[in-house]
TIDREN-597784 format. One record per residue (C-alpha): residue number from 1; chain; x, y, z; residue in one letter. Coordinates in pm, 1 decimal. Each point is the difference from the previous one (the first is absolute). Last residue first. Layout:
BEGIN
> NUM | A | X | Y | Z | A;
...
***
This chain:
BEGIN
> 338 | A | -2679.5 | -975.5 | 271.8 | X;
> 337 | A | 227.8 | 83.9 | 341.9 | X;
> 336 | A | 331.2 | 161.7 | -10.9 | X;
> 335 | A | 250.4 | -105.2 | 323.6 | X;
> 334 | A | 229.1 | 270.1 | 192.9 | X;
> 333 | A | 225.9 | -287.7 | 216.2 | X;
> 332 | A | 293.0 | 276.7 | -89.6 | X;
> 331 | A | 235.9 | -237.1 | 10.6 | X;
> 330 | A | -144.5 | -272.4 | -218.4 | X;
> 329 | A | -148.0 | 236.5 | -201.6 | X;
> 328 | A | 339.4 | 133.7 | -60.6 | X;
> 327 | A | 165.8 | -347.0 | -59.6 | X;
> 326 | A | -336.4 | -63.9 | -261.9 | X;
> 325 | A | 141.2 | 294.9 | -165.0 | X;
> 324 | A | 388.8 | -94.0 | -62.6 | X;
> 323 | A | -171.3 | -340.9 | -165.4 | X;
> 322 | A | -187.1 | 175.4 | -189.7 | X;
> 321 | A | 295.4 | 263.6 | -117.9 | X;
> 320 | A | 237.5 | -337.5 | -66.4 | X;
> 319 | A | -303.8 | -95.1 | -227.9 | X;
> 318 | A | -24.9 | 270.1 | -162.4 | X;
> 317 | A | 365.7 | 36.5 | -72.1 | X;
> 316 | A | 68.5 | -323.9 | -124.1 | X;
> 315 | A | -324.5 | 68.6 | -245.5 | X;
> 314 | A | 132.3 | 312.6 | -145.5 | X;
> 313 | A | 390.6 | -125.8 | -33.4 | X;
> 312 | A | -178.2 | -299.2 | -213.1 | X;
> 311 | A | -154.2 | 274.6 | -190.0 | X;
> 310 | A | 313.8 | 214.0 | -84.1 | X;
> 309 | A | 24.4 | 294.4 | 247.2 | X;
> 308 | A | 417.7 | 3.4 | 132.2 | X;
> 307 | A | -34.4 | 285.6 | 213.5 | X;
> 306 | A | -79.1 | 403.1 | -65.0 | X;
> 305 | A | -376.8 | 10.5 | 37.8 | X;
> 304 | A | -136.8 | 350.1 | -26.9 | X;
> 303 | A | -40.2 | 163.0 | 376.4 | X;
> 302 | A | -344.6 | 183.1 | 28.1 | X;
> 301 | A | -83.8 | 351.5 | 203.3 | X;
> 300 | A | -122.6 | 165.8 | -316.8 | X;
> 299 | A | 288.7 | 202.4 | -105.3 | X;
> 298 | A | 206.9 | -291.2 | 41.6 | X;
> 297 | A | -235.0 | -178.6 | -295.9 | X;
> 296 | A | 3.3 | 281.2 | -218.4 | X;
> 295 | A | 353.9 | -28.7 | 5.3 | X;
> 294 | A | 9.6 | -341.3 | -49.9 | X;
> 293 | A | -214.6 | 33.4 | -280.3 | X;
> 292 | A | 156.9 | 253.7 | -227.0 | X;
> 291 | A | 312.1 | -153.0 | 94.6 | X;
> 290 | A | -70.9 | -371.1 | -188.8 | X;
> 289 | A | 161.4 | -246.6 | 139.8 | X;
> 288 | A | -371.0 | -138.6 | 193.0 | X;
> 287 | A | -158.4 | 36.7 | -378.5 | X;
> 286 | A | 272.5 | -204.8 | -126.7 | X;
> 285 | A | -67.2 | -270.6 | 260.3 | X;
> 284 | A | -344.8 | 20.5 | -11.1 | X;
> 283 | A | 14.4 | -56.7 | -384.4 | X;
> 282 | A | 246.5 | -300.0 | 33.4 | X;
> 281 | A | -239.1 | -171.5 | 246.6 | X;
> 280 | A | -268.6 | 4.1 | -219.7 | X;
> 279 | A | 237.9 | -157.1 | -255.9 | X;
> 278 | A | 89.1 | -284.8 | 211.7 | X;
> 277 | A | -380.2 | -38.9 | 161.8 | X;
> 276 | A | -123.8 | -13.2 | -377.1 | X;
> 275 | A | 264.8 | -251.1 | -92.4 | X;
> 274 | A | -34.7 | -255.0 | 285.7 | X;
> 273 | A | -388.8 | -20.7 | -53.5 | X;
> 272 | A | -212.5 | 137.5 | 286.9 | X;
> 271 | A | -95.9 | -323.1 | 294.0 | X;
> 270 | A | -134.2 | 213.8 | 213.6 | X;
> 269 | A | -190.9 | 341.1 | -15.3 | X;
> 268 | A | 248.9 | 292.7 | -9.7 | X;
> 267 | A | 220.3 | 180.0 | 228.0 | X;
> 266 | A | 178.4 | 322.5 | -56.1 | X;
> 265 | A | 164.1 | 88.6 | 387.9 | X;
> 264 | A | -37.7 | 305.7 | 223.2 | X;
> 263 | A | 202.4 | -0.2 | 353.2 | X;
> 262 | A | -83.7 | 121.8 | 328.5 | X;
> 261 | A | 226.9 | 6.1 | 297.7 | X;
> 260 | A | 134.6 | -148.5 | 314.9 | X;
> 259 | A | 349.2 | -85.9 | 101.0 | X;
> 258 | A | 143.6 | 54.7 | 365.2 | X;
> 257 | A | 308.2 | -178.8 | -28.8 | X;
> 256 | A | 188.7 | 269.0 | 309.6 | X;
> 255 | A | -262.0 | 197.9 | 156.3 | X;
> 254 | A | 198.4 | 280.0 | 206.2 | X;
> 253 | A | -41.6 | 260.5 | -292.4 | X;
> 252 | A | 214.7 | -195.7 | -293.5 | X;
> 251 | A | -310.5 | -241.8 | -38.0 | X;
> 250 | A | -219.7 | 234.3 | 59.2 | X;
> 249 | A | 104.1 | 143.6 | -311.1 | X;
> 248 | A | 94.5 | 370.4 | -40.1 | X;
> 247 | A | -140.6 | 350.8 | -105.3 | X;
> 246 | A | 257.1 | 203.4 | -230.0 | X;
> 245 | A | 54.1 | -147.2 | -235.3 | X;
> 244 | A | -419.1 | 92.9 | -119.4 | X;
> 243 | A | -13.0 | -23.2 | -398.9 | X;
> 242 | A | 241.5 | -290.6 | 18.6 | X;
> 241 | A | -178.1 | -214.3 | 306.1 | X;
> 240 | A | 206.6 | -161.6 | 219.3 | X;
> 239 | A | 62.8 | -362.8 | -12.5 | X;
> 238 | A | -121.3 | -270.9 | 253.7 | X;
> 237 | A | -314.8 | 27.6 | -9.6 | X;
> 236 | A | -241.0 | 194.7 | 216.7 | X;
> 235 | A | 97.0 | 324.9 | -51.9 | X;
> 234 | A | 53.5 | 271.9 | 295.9 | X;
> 233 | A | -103.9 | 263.8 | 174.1 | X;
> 232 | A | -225.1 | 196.5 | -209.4 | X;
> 231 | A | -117.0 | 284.4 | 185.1 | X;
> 230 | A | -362.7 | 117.0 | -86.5 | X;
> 229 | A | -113.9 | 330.0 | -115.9 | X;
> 228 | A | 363.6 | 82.0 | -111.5 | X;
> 227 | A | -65.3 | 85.7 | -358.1 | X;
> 226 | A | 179.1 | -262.0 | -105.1 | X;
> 225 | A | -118.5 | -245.1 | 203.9 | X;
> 224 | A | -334.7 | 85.0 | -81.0 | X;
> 223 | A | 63.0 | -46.6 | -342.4 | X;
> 222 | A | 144.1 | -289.5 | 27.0 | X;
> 221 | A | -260.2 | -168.0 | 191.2 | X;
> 220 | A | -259.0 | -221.5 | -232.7 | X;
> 219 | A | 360.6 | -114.7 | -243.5 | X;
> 218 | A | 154.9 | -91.3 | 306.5 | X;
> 217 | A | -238.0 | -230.3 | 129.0 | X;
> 216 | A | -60.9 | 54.8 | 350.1 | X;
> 215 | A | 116.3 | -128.8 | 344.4 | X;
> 214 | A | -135.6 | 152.2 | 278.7 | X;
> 213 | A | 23.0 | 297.4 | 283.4 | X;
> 212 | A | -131.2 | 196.9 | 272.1 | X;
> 211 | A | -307.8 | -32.5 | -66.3 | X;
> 210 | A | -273.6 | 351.3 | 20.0 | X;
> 209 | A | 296.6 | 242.8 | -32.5 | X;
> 208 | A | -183.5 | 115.4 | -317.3 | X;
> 207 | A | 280.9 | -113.1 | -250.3 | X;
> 206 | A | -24.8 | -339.3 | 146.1 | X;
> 205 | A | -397.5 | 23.4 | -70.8 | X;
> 204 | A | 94.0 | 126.1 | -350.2 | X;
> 203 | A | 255.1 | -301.8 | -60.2 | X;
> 202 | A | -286.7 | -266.3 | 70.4 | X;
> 201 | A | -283.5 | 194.8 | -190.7 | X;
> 200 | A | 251.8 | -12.5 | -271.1 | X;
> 199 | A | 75.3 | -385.3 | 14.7 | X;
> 198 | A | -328.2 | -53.7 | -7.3 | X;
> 197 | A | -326.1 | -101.1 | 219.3 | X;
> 196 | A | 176.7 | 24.9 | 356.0 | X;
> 195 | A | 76.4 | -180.1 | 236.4 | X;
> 194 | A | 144.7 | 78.8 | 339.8 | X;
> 193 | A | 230.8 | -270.2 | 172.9 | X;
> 192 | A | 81.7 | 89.1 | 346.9 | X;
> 191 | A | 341.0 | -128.5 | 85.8 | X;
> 190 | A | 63.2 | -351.8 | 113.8 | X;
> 189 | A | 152.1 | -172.9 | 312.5 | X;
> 188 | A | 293.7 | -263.4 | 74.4 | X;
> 187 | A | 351.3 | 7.8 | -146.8 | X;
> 186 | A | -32.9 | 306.5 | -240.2 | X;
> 185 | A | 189.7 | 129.1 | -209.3 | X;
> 184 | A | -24.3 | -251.2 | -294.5 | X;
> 183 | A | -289.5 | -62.1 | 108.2 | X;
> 182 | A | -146.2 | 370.1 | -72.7 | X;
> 181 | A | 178.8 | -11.5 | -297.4 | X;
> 180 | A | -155.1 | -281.3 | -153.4 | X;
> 179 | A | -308.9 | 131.4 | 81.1 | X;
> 178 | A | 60.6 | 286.0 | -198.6 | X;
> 177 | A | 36.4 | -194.0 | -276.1 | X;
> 176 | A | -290.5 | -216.9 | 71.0 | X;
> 175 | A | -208.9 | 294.8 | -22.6 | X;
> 174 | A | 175.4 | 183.1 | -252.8 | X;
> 173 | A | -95.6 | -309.3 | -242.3 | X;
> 172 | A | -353.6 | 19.0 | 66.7 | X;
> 171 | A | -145.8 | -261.5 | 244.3 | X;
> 170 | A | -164.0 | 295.0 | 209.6 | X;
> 169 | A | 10.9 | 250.1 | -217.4 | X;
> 168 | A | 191.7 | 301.9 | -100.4 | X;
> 167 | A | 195.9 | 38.0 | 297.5 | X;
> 166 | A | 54.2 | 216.5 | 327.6 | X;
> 165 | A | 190.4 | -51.9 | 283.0 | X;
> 164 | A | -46.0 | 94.5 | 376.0 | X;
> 163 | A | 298.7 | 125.9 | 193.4 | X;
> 162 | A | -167.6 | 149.7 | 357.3 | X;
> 161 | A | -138.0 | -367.5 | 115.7 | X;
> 160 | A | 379.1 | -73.8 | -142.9 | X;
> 159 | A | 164.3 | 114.9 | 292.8 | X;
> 158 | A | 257.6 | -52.8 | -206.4 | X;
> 157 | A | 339.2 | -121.0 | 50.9 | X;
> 156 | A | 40.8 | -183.1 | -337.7 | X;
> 155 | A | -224.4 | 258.8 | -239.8 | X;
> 154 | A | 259.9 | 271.2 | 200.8 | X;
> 153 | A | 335.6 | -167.4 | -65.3 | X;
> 152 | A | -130.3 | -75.1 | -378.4 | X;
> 151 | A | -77.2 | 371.7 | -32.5 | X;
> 150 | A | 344.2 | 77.5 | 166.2 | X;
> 149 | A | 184.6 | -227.3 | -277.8 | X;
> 148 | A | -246.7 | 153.9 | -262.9 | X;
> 147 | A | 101.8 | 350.8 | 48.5 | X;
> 146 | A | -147.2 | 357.3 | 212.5 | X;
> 145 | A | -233.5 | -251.0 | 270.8 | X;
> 144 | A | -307.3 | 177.6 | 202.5 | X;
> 143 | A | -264.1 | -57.1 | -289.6 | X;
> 142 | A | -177.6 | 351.0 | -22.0 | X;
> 141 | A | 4.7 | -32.1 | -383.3 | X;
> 140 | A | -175.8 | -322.1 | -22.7 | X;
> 139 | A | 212.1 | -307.2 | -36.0 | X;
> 138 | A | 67.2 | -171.8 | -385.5 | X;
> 137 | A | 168.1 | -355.9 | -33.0 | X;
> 136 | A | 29.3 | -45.1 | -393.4 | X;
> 135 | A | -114.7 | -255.2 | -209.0 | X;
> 134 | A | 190.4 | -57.9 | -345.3 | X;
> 133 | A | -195.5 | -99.4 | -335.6 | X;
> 132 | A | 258.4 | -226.5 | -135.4 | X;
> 131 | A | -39.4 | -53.8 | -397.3 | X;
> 130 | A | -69.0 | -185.4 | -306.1 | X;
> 129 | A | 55.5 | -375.7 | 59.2 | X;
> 128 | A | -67.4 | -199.2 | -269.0 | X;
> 127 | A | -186.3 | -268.8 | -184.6 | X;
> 126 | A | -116.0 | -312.1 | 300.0 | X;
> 125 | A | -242.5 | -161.4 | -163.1 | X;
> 124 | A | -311.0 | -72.9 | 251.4 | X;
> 123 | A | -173.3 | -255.2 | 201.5 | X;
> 122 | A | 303.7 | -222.8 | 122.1 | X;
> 121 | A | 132.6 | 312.0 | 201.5 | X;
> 120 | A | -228.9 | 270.8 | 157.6 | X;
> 119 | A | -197.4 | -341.7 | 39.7 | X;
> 118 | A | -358.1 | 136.0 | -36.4 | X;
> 117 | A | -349.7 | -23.5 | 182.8 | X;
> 116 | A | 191.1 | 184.8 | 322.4 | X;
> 115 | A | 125.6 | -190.8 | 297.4 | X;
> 114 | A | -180.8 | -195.0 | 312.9 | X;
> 113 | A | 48.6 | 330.7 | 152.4 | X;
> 112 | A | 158.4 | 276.2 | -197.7 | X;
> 111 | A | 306.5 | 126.1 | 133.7 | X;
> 110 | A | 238.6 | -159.5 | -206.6 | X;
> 109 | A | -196.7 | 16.8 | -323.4 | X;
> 108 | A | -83.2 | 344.7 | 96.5 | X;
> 107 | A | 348.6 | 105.7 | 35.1 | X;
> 106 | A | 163.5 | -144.3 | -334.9 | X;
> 105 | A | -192.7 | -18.9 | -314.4 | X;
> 104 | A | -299.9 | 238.9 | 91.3 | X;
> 103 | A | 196.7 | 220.8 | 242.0 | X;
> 102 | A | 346.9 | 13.0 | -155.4 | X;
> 101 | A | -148.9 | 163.9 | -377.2 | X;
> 100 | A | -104.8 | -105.3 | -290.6 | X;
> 99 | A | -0.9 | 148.4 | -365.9 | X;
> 98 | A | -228.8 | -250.4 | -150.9 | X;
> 97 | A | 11.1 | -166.0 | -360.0 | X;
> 96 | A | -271.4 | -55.7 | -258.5 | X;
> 95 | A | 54.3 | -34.4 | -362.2 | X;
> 94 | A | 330.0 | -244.7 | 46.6 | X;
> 93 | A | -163.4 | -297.9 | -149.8 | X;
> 92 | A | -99.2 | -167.3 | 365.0 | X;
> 91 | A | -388.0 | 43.2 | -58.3 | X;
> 90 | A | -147.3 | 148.6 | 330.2 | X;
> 89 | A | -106.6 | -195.0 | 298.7 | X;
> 88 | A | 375.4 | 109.3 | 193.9 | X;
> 87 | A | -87.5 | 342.5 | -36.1 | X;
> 86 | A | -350.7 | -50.7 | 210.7 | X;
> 85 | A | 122.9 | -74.3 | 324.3 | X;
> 84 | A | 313.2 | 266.8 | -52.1 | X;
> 83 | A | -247.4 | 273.7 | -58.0 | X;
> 82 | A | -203.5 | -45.5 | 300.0 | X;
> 81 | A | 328.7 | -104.0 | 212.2 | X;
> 80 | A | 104.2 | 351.1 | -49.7 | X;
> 79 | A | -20.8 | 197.6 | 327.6 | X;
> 78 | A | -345.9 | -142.2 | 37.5 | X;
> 77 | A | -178.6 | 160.5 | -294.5 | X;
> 76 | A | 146.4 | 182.2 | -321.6 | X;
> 75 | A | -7.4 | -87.8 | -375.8 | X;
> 74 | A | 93.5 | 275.3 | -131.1 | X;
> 73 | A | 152.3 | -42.5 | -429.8 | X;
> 72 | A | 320.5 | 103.5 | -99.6 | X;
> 71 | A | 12.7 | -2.8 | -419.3 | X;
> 70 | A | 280.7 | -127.0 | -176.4 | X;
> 69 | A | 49.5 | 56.9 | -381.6 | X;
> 68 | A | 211.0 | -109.8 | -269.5 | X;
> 67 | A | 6.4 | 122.1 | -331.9 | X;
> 66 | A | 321.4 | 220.8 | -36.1 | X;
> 65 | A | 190.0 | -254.7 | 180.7 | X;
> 64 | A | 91.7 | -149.8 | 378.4 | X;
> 63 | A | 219.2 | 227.6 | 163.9 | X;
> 62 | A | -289.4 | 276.8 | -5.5 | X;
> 61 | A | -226.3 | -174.8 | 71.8 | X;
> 60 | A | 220.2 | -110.8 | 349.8 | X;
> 59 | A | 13.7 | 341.8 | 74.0 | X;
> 58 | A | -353.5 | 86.1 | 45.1 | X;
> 57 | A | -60.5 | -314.7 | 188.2 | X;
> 56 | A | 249.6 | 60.9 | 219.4 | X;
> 55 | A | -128.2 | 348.5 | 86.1 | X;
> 54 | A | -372.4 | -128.8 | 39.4 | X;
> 53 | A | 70.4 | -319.8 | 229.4 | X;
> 52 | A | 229.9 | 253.8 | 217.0 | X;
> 51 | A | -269.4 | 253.2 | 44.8 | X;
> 50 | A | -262.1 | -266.9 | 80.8 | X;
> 49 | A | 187.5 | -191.0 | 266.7 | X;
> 48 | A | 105.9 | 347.2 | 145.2 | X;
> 47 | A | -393.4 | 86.1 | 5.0 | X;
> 46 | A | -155.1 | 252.7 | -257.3 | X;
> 45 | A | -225.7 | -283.7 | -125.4 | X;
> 44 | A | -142.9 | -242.1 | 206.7 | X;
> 43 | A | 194.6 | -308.6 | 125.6 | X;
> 42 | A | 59.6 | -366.9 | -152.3 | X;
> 41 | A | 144.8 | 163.1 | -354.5 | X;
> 40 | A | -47.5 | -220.3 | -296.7 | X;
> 39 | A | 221.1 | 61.9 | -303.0 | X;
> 38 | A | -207.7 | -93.7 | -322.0 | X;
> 37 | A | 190.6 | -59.2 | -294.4 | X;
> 36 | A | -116.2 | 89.4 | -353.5 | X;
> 35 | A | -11.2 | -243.2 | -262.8 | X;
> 34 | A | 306.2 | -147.1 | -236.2 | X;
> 33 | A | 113.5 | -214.8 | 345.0 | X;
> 32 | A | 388.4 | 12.1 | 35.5 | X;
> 31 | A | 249.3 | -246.8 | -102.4 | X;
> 30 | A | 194.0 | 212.5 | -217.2 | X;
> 29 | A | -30.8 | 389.0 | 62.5 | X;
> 28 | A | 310.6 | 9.6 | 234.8 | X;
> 27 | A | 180.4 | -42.3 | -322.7 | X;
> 26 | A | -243.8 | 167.2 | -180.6 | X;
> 25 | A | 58.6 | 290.8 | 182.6 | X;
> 24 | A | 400.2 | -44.9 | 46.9 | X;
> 23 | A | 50.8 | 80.8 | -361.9 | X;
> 22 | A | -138.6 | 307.9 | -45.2 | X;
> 21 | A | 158.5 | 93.2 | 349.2 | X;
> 20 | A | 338.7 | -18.9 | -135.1 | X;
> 19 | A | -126.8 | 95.4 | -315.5 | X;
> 18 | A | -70.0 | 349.6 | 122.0 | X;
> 17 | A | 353.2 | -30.4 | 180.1 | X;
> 16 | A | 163.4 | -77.2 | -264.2 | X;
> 15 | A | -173.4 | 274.4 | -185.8 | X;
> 14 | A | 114.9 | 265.8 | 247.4 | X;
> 13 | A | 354.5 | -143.2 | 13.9 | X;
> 12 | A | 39.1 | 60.5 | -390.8 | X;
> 11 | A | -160.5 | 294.8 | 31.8 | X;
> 10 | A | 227.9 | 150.6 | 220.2 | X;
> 9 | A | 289.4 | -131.3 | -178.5 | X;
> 8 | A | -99.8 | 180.1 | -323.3 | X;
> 7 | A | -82.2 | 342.5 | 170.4 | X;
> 6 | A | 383.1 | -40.3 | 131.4 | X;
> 5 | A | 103.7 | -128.9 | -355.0 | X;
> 4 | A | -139.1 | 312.0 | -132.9 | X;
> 3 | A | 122.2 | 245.8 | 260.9 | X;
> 2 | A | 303.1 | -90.9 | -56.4 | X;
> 1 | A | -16.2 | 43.6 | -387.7 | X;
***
């Protein structure tokens, strides 16, 4: 009989669970368009942009009923602003959304002169943010410093004729990154800038001994840090990175406040109804508690969004991260032209 009332409870918490979920569909269900949705990625496929548009989307389907489907769709050209030009021309019934990223709704705004077609702002709803894709500092493996503290000592002393960096383009997000650093260190001068196609064309050349260092999206150099063809130094932003404890922040490496990342963020074309953007956000928000996905998001190099993420939380934060960016332009004096 004790093993009956065990096998009894077991199912009784199995299918309250089943319902559990049954129930929380349709719940997330409501307010959602009855066709597919398109998730627009700004950058080819196989990119961290990509990777991270594809794993969300996969997850959010699954949080949102038997029926529903999202499909990721490339839209790549000019680190995004291609995609985000055209998103916010599409029909605002919740069909068409874009996983974004800092350079087309926060850097390249900034940096842009005379400003891009859009308002990162006014010309888009604002749904949720999904993750932080960290940057890390990485040095070649000949780089005379054994920790970040003596890395930063050596970046600041120089001679930096022998320290050249490397990035993924000029304009690209590790560009200004890096240049952030470099005036951050530095009270008069610049390093070498040497750029490069990609972000793994950037890491090999640092891996060759060929630049000395850069600053490179996580997710593009993990596995070279891990397998020690690179040194990673530090991380950008201010918190370390779980799947790497190890490695520090700048900001605890002799650059206190130093703060400068990627992020990825569901927009969709302006003016979306109230109840589609709420239950839009509910579905990225279960996908983003979901373990299956943050796990699969660490492995990749990408940070799932932890913080308060309704839509008005969305839209404060973009705008505090433009307004972060056009203080890095504005130190870096790096300008984009059209």
């Amino acid at each position: 009989m004790k093993l009956g009332r065990e096998t009894q409870m077991i199912r009784r918490l199995f299918l309250g669970a089943a319902m559990g979920l049954a129930l929380a569909a349709p719940a997330i269900a409501q307010g959602l368009p009855d066709r597919p949705i398109t998730l627009v990625s700004g950058f080819a496929p196989g990119g961290s942009t990509d990777i991270t548009a594809r794993l969300l989307a996969e997850r959010m389907q699954a949080h949102m009923g038997a029926n529903a489907r999202v499909v990721v769709e490339n839209r790549p050209g000019a680190s995004g602003t291609v995609a985000a030009e055209w998103l916010r021309r599409q029909p605002a019934d919740g069909t068409v959304l874009m996983l974004n990223e800092a350079s087309s709704h926060g850097l390249i705004p900034a940096a842009m002169q005379g400003g891009t077609r859009y308002d990162p702002i006014a010309d888009f709803t604002h749904i949720a943010i999904a993750a932080n894709g960290p940057l890390i500092l990485v040095a070649a493996p000949n780089f005379p410093a054994r920790n970040a503290a003596e890395a930063v000592a050596k970046l600041r002393s120089g001679p930096q004729d022998d320290l050249p960096y490397a990035s993924s383009g000029v304009g690209s997000m590790p560009h200004f990154a890096a240049e952030a650093v470099a005036v951050s260190l530095l009270l008069g001068g610049k390093f070498s800038h040497v750029p490069y196609r990609s972000g793994g064309l950037m890491v090999e050349s640092i891996a060759r001994g060929e630049t000395a260092w850069g600053v490179a999206v996580l997710a593009s150099a993990a596995a070279q840090v891990r397998d020690n063809r690179v040194r990673g130094i530090a991380i950008t932003g201010l918190e370390r990175f779980p799947a790497f404890p190890e490695i520090p922040t700048l900001a605890e490496s002799g650059m206190p406040g130093f703060d400068i990342g990627n992020w990825f963020a569901v927009v969709g074309p302006p003016r979306m109804p109230e109840g589609t953007v709420a239950a839009l956000n509910r579905a990225i928000n279960a996908a983003l508690a979901d373990p299956q996905l943050r796990e699969r998001f660490l492995i990749a190099g990408i940070s799932p969004w932890t913080r308060p993420n309704a839509p008005a939380d969305a839209r404060e934060f973009f705008q505090a991260e433009l307004t972060k960016f056009k203080g890095v332009v504005e130190r870096t004096g790096v300008k984009m032209e059209q």
